[in-house]
C-alpha distance (Angstrom), angle and dihedral (degrees) to the residues before:
residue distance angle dihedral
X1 . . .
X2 4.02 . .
X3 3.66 113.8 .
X4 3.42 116.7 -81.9
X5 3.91 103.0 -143.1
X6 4.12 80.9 50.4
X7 3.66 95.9 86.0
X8 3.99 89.3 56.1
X9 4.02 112.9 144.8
X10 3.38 85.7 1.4
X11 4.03 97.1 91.1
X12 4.08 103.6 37.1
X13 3.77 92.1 111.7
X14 4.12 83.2 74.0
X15 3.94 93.7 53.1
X16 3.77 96.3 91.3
X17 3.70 89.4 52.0
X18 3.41 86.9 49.5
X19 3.59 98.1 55.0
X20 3.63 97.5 57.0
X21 3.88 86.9 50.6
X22 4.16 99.7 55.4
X23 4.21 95.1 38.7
X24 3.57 101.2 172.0
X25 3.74 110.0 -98.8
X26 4.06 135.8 -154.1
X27 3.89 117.0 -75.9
X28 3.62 91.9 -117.5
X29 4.17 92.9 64.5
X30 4.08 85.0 68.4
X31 3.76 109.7 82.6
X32 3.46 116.1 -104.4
X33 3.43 107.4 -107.2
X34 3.91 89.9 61.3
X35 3.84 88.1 47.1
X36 3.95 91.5 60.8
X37 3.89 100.9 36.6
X38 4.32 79.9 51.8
X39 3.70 86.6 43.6
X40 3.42 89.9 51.5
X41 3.91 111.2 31.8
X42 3.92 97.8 25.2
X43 3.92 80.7 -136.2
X44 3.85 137.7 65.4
X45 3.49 129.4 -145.2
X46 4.53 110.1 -142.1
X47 3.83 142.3 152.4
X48 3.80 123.7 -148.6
X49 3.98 134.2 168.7
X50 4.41 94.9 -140.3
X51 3.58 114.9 -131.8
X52 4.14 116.8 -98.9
X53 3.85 79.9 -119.8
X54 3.96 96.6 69.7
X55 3.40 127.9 69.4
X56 4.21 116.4 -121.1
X57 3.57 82.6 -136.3
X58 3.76 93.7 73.5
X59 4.23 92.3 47.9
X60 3.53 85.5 47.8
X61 3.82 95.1 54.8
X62 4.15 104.3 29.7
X63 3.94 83.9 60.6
X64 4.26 164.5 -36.2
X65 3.94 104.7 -33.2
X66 4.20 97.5 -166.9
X67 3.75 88.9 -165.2
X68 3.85 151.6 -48.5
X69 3.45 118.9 -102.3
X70 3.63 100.6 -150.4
X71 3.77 100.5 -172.1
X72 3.96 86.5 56.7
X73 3.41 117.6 29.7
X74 3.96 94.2 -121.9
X75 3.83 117.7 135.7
X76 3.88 103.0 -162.9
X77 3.89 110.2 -157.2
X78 3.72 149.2 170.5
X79 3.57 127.2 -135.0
X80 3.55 144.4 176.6
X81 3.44 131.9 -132.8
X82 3.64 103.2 -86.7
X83 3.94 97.7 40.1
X84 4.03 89.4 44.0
X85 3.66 91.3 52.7
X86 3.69 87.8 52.6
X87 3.74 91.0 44.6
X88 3.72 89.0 56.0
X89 3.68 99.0 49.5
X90 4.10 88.8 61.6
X91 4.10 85.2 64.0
X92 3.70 98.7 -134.5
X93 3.89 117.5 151.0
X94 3.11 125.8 -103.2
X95 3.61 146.7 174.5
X96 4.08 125.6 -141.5
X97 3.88 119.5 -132.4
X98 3.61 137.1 -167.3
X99 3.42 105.7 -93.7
X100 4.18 111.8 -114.8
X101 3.48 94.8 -113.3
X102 3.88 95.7 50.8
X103 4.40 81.0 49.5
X104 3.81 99.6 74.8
X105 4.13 116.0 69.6
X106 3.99 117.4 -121.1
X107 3.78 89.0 -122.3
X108 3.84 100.0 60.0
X109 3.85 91.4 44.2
X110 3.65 87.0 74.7
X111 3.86 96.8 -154.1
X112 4.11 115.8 -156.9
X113 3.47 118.2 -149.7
X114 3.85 91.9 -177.0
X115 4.40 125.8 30.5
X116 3.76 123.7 -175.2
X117 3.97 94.6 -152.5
X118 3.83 86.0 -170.8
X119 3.81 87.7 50.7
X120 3.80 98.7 44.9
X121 4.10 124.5 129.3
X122 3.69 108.5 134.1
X123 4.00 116.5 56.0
X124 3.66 96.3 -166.7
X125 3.81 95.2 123.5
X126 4.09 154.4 68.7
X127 3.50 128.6 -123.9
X128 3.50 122.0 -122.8
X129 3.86 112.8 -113.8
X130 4.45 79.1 -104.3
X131 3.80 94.0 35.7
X132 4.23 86.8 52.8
X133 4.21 91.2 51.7
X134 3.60 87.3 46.8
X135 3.90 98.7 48.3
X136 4.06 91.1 51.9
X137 3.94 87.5 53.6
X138 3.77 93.4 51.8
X139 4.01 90.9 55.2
X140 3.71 85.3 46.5
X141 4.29 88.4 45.8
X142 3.81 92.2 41.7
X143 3.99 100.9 38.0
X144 3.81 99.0 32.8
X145 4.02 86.6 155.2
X146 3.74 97.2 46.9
X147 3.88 110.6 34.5
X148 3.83 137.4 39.0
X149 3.81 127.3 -163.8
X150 3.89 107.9 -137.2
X151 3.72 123.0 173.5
X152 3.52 124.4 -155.7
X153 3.61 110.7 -167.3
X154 4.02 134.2 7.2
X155 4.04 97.3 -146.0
X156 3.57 119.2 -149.0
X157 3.41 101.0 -99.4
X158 4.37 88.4 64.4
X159 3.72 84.6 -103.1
X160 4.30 110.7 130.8
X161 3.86 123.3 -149.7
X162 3.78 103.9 -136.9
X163 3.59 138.4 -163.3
X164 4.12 135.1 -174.5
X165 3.34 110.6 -137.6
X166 3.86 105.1 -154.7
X167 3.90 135.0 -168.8
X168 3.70 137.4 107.3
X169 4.10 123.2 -68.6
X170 3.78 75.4 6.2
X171 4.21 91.8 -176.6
X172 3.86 88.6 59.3
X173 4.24 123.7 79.2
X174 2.96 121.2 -110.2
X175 4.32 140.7 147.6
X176 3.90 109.3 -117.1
X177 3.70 114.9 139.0
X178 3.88 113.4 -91.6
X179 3.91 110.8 -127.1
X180 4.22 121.0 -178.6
X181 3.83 138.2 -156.0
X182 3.77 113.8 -173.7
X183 4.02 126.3 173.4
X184 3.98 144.7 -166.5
X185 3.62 98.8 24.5
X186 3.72 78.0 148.2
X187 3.88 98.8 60.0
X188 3.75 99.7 -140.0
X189 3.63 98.8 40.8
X190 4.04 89.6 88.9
X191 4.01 112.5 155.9
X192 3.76 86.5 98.4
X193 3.81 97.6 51.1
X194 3.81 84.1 62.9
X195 3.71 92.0 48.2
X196 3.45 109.4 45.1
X197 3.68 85.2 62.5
X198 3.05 90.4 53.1
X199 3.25 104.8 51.5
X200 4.66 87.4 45.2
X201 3.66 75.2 62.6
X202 3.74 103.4 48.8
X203 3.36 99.7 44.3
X204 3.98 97.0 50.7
X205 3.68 93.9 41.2
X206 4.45 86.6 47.9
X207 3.93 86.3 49.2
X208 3.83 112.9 121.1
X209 4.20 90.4 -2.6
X210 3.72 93.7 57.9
X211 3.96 116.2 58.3
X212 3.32 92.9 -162.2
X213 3.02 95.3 53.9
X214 3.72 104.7 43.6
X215 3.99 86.8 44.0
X216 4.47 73.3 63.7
X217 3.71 100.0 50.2
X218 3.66 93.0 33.4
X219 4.04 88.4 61.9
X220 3.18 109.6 17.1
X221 3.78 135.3 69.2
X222 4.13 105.5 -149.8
X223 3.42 127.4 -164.6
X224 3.66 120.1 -169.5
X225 3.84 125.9 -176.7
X226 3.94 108.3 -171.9
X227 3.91 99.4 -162.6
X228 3.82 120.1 9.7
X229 3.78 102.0 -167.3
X230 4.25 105.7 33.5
X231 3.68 82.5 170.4
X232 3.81 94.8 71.8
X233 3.76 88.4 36.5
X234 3.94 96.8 55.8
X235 4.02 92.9 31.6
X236 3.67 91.4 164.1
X237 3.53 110.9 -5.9
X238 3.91 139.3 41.0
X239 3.60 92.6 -151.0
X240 3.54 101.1 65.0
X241 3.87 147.6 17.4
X242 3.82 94.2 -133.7
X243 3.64 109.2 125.0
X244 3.63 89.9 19.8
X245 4.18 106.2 167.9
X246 4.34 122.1 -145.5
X247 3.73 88.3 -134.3
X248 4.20 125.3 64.1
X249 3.80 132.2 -104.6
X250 3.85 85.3 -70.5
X251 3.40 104.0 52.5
X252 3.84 98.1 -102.6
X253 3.53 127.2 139.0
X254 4.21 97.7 -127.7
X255 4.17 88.6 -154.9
X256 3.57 93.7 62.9
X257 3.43 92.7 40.7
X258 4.02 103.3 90.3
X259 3.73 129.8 80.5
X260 4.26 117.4 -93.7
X261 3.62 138.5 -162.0
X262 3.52 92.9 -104.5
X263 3.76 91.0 62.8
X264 3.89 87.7 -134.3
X265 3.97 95.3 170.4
X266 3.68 116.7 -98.6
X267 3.61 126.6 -150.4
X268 4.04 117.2 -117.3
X269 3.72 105.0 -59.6
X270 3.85 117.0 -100.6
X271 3.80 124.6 -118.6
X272 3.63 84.7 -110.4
X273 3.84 93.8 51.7
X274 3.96 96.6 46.1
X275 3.59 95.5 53.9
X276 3.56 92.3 49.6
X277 3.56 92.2 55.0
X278 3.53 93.7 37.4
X279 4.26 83.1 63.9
X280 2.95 103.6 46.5
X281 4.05 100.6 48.1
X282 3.27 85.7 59.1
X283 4.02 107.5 40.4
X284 3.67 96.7 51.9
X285 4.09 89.1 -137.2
X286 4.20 113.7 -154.4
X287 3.98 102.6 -157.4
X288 3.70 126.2 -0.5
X289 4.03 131.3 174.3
X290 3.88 120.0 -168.8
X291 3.94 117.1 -150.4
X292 3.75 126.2 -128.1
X293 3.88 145.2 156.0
X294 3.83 151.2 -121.0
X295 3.77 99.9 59.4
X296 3.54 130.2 41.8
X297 3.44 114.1 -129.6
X298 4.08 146.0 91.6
X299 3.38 108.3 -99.2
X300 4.90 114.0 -163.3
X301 3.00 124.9 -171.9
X302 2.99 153.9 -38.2
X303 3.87 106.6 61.4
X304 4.12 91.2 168.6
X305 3.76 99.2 51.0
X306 3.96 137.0 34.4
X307 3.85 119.4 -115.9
X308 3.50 91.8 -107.1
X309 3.86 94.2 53.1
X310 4.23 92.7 41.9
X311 2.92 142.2 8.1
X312 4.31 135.3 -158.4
X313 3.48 109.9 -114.1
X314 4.16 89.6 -129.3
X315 4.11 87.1 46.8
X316 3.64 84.6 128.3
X317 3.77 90.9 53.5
X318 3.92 93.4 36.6
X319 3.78 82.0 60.0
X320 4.17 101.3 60.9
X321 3.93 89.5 29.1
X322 3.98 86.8 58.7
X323 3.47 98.6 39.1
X324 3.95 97.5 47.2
X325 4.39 85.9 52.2
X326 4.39 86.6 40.2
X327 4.43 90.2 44.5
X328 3.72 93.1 46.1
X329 3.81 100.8 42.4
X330 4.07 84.1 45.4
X331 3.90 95.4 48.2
X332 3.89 94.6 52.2
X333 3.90 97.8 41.1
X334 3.58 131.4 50.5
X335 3.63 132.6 -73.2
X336 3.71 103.4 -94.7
X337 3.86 88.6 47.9
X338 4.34 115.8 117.0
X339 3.92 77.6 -11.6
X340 3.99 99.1 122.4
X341 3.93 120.5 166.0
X342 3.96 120.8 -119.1
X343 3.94 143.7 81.4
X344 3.79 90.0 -86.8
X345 3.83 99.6 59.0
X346 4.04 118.8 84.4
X347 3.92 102.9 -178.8
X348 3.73 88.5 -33.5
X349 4.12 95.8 -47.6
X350 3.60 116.3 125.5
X351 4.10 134.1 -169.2
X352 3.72 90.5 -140.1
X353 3.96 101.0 -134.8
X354 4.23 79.6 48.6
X355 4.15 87.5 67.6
X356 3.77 90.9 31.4
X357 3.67 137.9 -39.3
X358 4.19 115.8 -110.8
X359 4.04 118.3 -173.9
X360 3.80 107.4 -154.4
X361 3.60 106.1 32.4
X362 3.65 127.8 151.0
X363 3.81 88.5 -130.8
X364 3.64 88.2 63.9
X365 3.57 100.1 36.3
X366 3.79 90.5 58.0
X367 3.85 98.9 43.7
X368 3.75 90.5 45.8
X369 3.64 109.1 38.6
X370 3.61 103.2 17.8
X371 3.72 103.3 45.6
X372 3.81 103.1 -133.6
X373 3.31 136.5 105.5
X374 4.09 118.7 -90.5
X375 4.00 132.8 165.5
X376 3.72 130.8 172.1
X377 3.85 122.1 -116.6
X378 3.45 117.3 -146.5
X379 4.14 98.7 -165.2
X380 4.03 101.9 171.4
X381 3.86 142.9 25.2
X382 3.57 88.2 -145.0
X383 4.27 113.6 65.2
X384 3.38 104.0 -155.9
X385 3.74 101.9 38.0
X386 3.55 125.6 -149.7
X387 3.77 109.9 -110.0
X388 3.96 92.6 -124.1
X389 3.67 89.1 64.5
X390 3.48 100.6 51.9
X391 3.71 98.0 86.4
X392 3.73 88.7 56.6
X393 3.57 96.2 53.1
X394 3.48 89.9 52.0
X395 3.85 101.8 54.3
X396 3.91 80.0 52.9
X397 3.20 98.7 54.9
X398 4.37 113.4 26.7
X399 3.57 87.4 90.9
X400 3.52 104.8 61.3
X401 3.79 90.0 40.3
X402 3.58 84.2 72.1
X403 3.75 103.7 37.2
X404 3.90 83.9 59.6
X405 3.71 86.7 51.5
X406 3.77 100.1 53.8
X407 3.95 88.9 49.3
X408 3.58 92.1 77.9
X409 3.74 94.6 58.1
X410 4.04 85.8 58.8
X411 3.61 132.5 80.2
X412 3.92 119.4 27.9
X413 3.53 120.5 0.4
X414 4.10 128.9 169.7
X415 3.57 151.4 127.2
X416 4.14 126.5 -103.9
X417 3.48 112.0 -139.1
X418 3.95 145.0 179.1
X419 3.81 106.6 -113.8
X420 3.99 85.7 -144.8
X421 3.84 107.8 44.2
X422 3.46 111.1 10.8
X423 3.68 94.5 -118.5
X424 4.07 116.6 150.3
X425 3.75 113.5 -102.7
X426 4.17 127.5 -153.4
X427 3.78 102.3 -137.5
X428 3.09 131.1 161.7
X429 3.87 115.4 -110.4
X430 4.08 118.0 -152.8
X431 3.58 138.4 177.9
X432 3.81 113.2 -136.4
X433 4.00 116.7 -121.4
X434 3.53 90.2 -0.3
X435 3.82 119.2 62.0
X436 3.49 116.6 79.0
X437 3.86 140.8 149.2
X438 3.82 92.1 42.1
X439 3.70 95.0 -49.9
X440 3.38 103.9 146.9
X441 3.18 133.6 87.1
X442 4.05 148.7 -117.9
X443 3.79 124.7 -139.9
X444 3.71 116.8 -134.3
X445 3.82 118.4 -87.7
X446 3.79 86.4 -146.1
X447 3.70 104.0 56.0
X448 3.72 105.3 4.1
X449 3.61 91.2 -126.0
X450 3.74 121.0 139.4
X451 4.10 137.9 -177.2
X452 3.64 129.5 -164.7
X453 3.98 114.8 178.8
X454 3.77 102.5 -159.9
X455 3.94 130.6 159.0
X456 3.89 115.6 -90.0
X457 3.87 111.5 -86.7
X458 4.13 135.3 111.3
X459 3.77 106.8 -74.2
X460 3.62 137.0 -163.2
X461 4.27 108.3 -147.6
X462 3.38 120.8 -169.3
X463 3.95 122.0 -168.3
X464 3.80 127.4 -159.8
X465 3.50 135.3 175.0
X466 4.13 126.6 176.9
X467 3.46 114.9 -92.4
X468 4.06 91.6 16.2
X469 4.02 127.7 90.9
X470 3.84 112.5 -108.5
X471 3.65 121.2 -112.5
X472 3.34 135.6 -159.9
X473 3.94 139.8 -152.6
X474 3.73 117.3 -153.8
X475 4.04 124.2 -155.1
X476 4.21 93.2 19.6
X477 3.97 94.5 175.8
X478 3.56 116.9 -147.7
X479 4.16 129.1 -162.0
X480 3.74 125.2 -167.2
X481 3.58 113.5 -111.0
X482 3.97 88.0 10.0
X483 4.14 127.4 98.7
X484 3.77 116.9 -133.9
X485 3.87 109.7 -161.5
X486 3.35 124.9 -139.3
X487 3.98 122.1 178.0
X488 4.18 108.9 -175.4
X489 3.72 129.8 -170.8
X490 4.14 123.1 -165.9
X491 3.52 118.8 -165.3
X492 4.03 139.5 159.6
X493 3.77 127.3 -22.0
X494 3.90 106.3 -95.7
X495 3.57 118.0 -147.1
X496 3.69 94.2 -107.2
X497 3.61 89.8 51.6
X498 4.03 88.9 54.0
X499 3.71 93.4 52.6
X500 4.55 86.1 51.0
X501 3.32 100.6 27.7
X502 4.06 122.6 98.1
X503 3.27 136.6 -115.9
X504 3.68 136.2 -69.9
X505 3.99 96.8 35.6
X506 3.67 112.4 180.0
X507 3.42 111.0 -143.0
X508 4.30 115.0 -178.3
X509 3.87 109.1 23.9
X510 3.93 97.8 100.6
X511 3.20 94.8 68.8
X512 3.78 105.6 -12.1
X513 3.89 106.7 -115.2
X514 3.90 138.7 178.9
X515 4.15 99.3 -135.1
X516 3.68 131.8 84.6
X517 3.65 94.8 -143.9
X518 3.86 111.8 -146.9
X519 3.89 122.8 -173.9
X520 3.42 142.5 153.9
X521 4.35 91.2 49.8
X522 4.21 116.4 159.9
X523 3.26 117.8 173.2
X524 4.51 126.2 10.9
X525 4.10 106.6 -42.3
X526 3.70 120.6 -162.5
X527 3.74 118.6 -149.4
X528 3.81 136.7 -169.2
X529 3.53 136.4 167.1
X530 3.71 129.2 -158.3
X531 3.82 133.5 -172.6
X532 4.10 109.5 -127.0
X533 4.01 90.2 -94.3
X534 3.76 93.6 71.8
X535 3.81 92.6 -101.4
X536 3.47 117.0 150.5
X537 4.18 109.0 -131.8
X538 3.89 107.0 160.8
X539 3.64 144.7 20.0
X540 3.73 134.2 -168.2
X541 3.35 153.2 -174.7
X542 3.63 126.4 -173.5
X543 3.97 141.0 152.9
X544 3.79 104.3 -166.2
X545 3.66 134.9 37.1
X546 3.38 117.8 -70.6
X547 3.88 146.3 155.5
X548 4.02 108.9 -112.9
X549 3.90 114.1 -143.5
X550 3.84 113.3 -121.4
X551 3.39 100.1 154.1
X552 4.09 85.1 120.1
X553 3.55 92.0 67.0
X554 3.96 131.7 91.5
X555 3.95 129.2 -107.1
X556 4.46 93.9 -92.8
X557 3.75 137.6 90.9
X558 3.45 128.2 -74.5
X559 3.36 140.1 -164.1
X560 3.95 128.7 -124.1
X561 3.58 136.9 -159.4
X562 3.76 117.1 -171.3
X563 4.14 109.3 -172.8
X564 3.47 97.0 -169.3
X565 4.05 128.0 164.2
X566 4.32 77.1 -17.1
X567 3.47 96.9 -57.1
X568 3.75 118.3 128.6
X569 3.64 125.6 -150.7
X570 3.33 136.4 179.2
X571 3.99 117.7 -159.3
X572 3.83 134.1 166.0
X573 4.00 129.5 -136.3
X574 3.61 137.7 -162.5
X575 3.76 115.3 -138.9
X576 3.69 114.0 -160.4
């Protein structure tokens, strides 16, 4: 049968029909075994083949589609109660499953109510929700100079989303790139829980023995956030994961949760969701990866769009960056591992609206509105992994973890600077005729510093900051697995640049000054300034550069006219 996620977009124009069809109905017209396990889980766990009739759109937007089955024709889902009752009222069978979390016995989850991190050999275990707060203080205790605790959020239920922040003489500034692994934001998808400790653990205990992975904490600044949502995680229980739910302590799903491109709307945004975003629109984060389960597979963007609708404008580097964490996960497993069957699989690499499209994903949000670089790792066909196998799945997948890592440090790297002082600058850094959909990116207003992975090629980068003239560098060569350095300063408008630049130059917001700074003058310039109702307010005439007083004049824009060499120009400022 013809995929069902390949009619997407392509069937909207029957949505309002559709609507009138599945009007939500009362709770007690869904059978009462759904009612409890809602009343009970917030979420249910189904499979359904949709009718030829309906478009995928609708599924995709009424709620959580878990995956497509390709060989099939099953979606399996999760819905809450308001988008199940809807789903209900269309009439389309369906079949109820045990939900993942429910799949995995208490006894071979192994649950530890007390870890020794100092002590620690064998990995076979999880944390209790107390045993996990107490293992990121001891790397904080025992690595005071290399790891800091920092929690984002205390949820509602008393529950804390925490992250390790990890780099050397970690207490001191400095302006490495920031880089970020976070897991389970789907509760019952756990293999990554298990190794993200693992891997805070590896990487202090390799520090200064390991040159690999010194050259990492030397350069880098990692963040790593073992479970995102410990509410769907510890659904009822602290001591254990059993029952463990994909959606939060309210019932939302947190991966559908975020804003997208396609301005889909989103419900309000979770406690979970906010403080993510709060993070990272503040920490200015290079390269990120968030962990999930049931599949193995890496999974680029986009989510919102299939790859024959859009595109990423680093596809091209997506593609080796994807391949070298798929190849080396592959060579050091077995043969079925990130192996999965079906047209949208290469290797075990995915275009994510190829497998199925998602609106609201943190993939998306990331790569869209926070300008870095973010896939999804899908690390084991089973969610909630038994604890025995979690050793395995680590020696599968350590390797990659840190090939992902070292890809930030590669590509373009500099610092933004004010020509005058010194000072860091935010500007925005862009690759000509080639970023697109918000693909460039920002360097930090704390430290200037900036990082652009991109695939090796000849570049054109052009940097601009508010207040400061835009400059470009032409021929910016770029090697795979190789950093090309690039420090920039931006400073006043010259004269030259007056006479090419366009209009609407703001002149004094960064820092707000009381000089029109002129340089770069040869020959007898000419220079007026007018307020915007034609009046005449100033007149100069110069032969050298020079900074003209206009401390006189109010906050407003002006226009100028330089005459210079019998040009004209006309140019506006902003006085602040």
């Amino acid at each position: 049968m013809p995929s069902f996620f390949s009619c997407l977009h392509k069937s909207i124009c029957l949505l309002p029909f559709l609507l009138l069809f599945y009007c939500p109905v009362k709770a007690a017209d869904i059978p009462q075994k759904e009612r409890q396990i809602l009343q009970e889980r917030k979420e249910i766990y189904f499979r359904f083949i949709p009718p030829k009739e309906v478009s995928a759109d609708t599924f995709v937007r009424l709620f959580s589609v878990d995956y497509f089955d390709e060989a099939s024709g099953y979606v399996y889902a999760y819905a809450g109660e308001r988008t199940f009752r809807e789903f209900y009222a269309m009439e389309v069978d369906y079949e109820l499953l045990t939900p993942p979390g429910l799949l995995t016995q208490k006894s071979n989850l192994n649950m530890l109510s007390e870890v020794d991190v100092a002590q620690l050999e064998a990995w076979d275990f999880y944390p209790t929700y107390e045993a996990y707060e107490s293992m990121m203080a001891q790397f904080q205790e025992n690595f005071p100079e290399l790891f800091e605790k920092v929690e984002i959020v205390t949820l509602a239920s008393g529950r804390r989303i925490l992250f390790g922040r990890i780099t050397a003489n970690v207490e001191e500034p400095h302006s490495r790139p920031r880089f970020m692994y976070t897991s389970t934001m789907h509760g019952d998808e756990t293999a990554g829980f298990n190794l993200s400790l693992r891997l805070i653990h590896f990487l202090l205990n390799n520090y200064d023995t390991d040159p690999r992975i010194t050259h990492l904490l030397d350069n880098l600044e990692i963040w790593i956030c073992p479970n995102e949502n410990p509410d769907g995680s510890y659904r009822h229980d602290n001591s254990t994961l059993s029952g463990a739910t994909r959606s939060n302590l309210s019932g939302v799903d947190l991966n559908r949760n975020y804003p997208n491109p396609i301005h889909v709307p989103v419900p309000d945004h979770q406690q979970e969701t906010q403080a993510m975003m709060e993070l990272v629109e503040t920490k200015d984060f290079v390269m990120s990866a968030n962990m999930h389960g049931g599949i193995e597979c890496v999974n680029y963007p986009w989510d919102s769009w299939r790859s024959n609708e859009r595109t990423h404008a680093d596809h091209d580097w997506w593609q080796l960056v994807m391949h070298e964490y798929a190849d080396t996960a592959r060579y050091y497993s077995p043969f079925s591992y990130m192996n999965p069957s079906g047209p949208s699989f290469n290797n075990g690499v995915t275009h994510g609206g190829d497998w199925y499209v998602v609106y609201g994903s943190r993939q998306d949000y990331m790569n869209w509105y926070a300008h870095q670089r973010e896939f999804t790792l899908e690390l084991s066909n089973t969610k909630l992994l038994p604890a025995s196998m979690l050793p395995d799945h680590w020696e599968y997948n350590y390797r990659s973890l840190l090939n992902y890592m070292e890809q930030s440090l590669y590509g373009i790297h500099g610092q933004v600077t004010d020509m005058a002082t010194g000072e860091p600058l935010r500007a925005k850094i862009e690759l000509s005729n080639h970023d697109k959909d918000q693909s460039w990116v920002y360097s930090s207003a704390d430290h200037g510093g900036f990082s652009r992975p991109v695939l090796a090629g000849n570049y054109t980068l052009v940097a601009k900051a508010e207040g400061y003239p835009s400059l470009t560098f032409e021929n910016v060569l770029v090697e795979n697995y190789a950093t090309t350095w690039l420090d920039i300063e931006l400073g006043a408008y010259t004269a030259t640049e007056f006479l090419d630049a366009e209009v609407g130059i703001q002149l004094y917001p960064n820092p707000v000054k009381q000089t029109l700074t002129i340089t770069g003058l040869s020959g007898t310039t000419q220079i007026r300034i007018w307020d915007m109702q034609g009046r005449l307010l100033m007149e100069h005439l110069t032969e050298a550069s020079e900074e003209i007083d206009v401390s006189d004049l109010p906050a407003g824009m002006y226009l100028v006219r330089f005459t210079h060499d019998a040009a004209v120009v006309n140019k506006k400022f902003l006085k602040k």
